[in-house]
C-alpha positions in Angstrom: -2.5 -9.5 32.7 -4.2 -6.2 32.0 -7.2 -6.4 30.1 -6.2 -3.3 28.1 -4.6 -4.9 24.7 -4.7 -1.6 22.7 -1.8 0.4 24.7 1.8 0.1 23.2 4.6 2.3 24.6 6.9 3.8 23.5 10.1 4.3 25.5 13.0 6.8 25.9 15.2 5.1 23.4 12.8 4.9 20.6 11.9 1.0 20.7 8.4 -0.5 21.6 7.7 -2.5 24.5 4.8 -4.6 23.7 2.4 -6.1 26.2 1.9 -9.9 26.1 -1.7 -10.1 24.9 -1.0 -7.3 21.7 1.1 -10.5 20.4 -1.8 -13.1 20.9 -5.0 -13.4 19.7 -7.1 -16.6 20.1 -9.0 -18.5 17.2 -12.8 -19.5 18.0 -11.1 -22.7 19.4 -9.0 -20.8 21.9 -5.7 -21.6 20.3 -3.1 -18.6 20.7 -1.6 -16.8 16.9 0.4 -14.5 17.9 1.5 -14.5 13.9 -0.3 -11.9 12.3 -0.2 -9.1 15.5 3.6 -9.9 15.2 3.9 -9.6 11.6 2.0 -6.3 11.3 3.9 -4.7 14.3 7.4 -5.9 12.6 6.0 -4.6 9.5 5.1 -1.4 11.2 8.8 -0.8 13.3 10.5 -1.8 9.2 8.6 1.2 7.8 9.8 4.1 10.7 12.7 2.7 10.6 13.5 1.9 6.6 10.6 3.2 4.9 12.3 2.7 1.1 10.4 -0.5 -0.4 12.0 -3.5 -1.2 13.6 -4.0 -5.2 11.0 -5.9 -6.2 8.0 -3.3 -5.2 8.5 -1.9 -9.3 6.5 1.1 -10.3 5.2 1.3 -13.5 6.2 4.5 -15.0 8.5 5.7 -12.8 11.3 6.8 -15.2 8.5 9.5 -16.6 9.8 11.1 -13.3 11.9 13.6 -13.3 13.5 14.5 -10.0 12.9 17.5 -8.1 15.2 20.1 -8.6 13.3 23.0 -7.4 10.9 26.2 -8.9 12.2 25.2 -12.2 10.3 21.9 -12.3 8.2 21.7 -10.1 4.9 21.7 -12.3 6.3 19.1 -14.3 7.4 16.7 -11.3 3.5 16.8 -9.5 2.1 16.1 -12.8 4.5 13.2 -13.7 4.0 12.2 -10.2 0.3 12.1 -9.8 0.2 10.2 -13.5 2.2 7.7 -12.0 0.8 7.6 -8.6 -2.4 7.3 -10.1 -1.3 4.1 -12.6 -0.1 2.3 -9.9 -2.9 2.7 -7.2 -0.7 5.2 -4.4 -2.1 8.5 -5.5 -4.9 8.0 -2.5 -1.8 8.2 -0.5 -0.6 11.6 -1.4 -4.0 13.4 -1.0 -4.5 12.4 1.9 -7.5 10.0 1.5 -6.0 6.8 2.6 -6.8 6.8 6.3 -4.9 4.4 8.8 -7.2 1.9 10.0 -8.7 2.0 13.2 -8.5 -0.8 15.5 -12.2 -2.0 16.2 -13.4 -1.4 19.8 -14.9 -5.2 20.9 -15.0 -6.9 23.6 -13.3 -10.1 23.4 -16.0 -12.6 24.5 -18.0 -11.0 21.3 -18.3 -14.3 18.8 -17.6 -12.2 15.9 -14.5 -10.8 17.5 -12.1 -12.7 15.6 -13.8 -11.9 11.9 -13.7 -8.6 12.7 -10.1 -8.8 13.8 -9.1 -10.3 11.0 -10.6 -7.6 8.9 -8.5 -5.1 10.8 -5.4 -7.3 10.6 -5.7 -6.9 6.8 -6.5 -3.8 5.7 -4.0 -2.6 8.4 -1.2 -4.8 6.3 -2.6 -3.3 3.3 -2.9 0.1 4.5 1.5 -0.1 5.7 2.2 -1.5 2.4 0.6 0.9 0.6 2.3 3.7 2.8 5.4 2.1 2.7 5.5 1.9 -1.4 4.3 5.9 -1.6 6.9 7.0 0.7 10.4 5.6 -1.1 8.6 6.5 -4.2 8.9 9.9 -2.9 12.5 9.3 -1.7 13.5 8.3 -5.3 12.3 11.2 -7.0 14.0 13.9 -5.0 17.2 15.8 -5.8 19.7 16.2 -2.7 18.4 20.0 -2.3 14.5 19.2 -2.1 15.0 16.1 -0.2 17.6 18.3 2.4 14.2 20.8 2.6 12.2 17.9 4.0 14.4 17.8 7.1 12.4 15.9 9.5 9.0 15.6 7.4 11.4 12.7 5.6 9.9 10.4 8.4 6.3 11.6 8.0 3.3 10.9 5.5 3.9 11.1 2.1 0.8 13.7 1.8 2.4 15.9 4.2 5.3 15.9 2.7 4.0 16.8 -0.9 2.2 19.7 0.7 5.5 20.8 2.4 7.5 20.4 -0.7 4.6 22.3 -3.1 4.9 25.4 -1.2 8.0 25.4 -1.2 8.3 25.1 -5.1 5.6 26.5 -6.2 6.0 28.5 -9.0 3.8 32.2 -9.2 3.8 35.3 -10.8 7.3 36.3 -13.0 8.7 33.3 -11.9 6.3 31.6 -14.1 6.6 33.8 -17.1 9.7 33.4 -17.1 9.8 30.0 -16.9 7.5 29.9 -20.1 9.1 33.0 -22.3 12.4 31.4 -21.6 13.1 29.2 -24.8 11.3 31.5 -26.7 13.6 34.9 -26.4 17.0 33.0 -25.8 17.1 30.7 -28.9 17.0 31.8 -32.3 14.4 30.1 -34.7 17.5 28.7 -37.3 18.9 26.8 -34.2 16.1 25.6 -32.3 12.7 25.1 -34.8 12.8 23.7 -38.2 10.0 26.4 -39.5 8.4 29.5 -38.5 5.0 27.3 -38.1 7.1 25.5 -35.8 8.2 28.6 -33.8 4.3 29.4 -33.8 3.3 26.4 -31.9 5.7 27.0 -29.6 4.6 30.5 -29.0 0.7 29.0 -28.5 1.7 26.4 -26.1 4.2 29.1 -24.1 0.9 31.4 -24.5 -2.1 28.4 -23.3 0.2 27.6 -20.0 0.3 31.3 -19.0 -3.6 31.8 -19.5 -4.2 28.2 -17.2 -2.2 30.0 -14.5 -4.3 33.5 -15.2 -1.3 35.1 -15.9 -2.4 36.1 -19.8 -0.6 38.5 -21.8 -1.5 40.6 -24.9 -1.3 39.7 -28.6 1.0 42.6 -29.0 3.5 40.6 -26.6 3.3 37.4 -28.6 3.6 38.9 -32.3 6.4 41.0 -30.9 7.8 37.9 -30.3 7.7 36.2 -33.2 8.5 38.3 -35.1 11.9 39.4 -33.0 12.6 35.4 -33.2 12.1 34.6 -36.8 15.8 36.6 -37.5 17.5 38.3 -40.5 16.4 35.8 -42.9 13.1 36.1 -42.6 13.2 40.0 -43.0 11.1 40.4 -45.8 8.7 38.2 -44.2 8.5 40.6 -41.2 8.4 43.7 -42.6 5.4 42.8 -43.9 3.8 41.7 -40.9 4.3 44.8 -39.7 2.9 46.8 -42.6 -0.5 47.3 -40.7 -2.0 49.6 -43.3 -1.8 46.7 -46.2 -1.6 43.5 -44.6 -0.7 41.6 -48.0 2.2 40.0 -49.6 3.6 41.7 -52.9 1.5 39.6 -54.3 -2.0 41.3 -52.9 -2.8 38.5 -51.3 -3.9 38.6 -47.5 -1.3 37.9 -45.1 -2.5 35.7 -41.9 -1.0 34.5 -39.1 -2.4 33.8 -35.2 -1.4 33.0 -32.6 -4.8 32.2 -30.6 
């Protein structure tokens, strides 16, 4: 038998041919387990080949998902996804910063050779249930367009696939403004906002997710706006925003409204 017990092979028609002494190790009294080699290379072959988890593997949060479609919501599926990576211990995974284990080089006349093998034997079970978990998370949260995208990457880490599918999706430049003006200029404030302090807080949050993604635009731009949005009924109300040279109400008193 060859005293080389690392080496699996891999052969033409995709199946593993195990040697012997992969399958066995020997307890300090020199009785063969070849349990826990067998189970973590049965658990490894389950994950190429089926890497969705099983029903009962639950993830908290997972609902708060929403499922790639594309540009459109792309921001809002990585944030939702690292929230809920993050709550249920997987995030690690889509970094990049959980590293496969590495089998320990030692010699097996070493007397510790079985701790240490038995350390390895477990944080490599950990380490595939762990993977295995992250990556059908990432097969349930993907439309039929994003998930086509993947191609073969569907077999790959999860990390790699994220970085794949984020430059893919990522949203830049008009794109983006568009993306946050949209709701603004297409709805009218009657149908869509209960009040033009309503409509206001729209425009600030529309305006604070522009500026995060350096892309800030002019007060002009906002006011102009606003003020296009509020409609006929508030006509009054606009035309004496726009009075620059008073800036009061009929009334005299100071007229003030931002947007900042």
């Amino acid at each position: 038998m060859s005293p080389d017990v690392t080496n699996k092979e891999k052969s033409a028609n995709n199946t593993f041919r195990v040697k012997d002494k992969d399958l066995a190790l020997e307890d300090s009294e020199g009785r063969s387990d070849t349990g826990k080699s067998l189970e973590t290379l049965q658990k490894r072959i389950r994950i190429l080949n089926n890497p969705t988890p099983n029903m009962s593997h639950s993830f908290q949060g997972l609902s708060s998902i929403p499922k790639l479609k594309g540009s459109g919501n792309g921001g809002a599926w990585i944030k939702a996804l690292e929230s809920v990576a993050c709550l249920n211990g997987v995030w690690n995974v889509f970094t990049g910063a959980m590293k496969q284990p590495i089998k320990p080089s030692i010699n097996e006349e070493d007397l510790n050779y079985d701790v240490k093998m038995d350390r390895f034997e477990r944080q490599m079970e950990k380490y595939l249930d762990t993977l295995q978990r992250s990556t059908g998370l990432m097969q349930m949260i993907l439309e039929e367009g994003p998930e086509s995208q993947l191609g073969s990457l569907k077999d790959i880490a999860p990390h790699t696939q994220l970085e794949y599918l984020k430059g893919q999706y990522k949203v830049t430049g008009y794109t983006a403004i568009h993306q946050a003006l949209v709701k603004l200029w297409t709805h009218c404030l009657s149908a869509v906002y209960a009040s033009p302090t309503d409509f206001a807080d729209e425009i600030k949050k529309a305006k604070m997710k522009l500026k995060d993604m350096g892309k800030d635009l002019p007060d002009f731009f906002w006011m102009s706006i606003f003020l296009h949005g509020l409609g006929d009924g508030y006509q009054d109300f606009i035309t004496q925003m726009l009075n620059i040279n008073l800036g009061k109400d009929e009334k005299g008193n100071q007229i003030k409204l931002s947007l900042k």
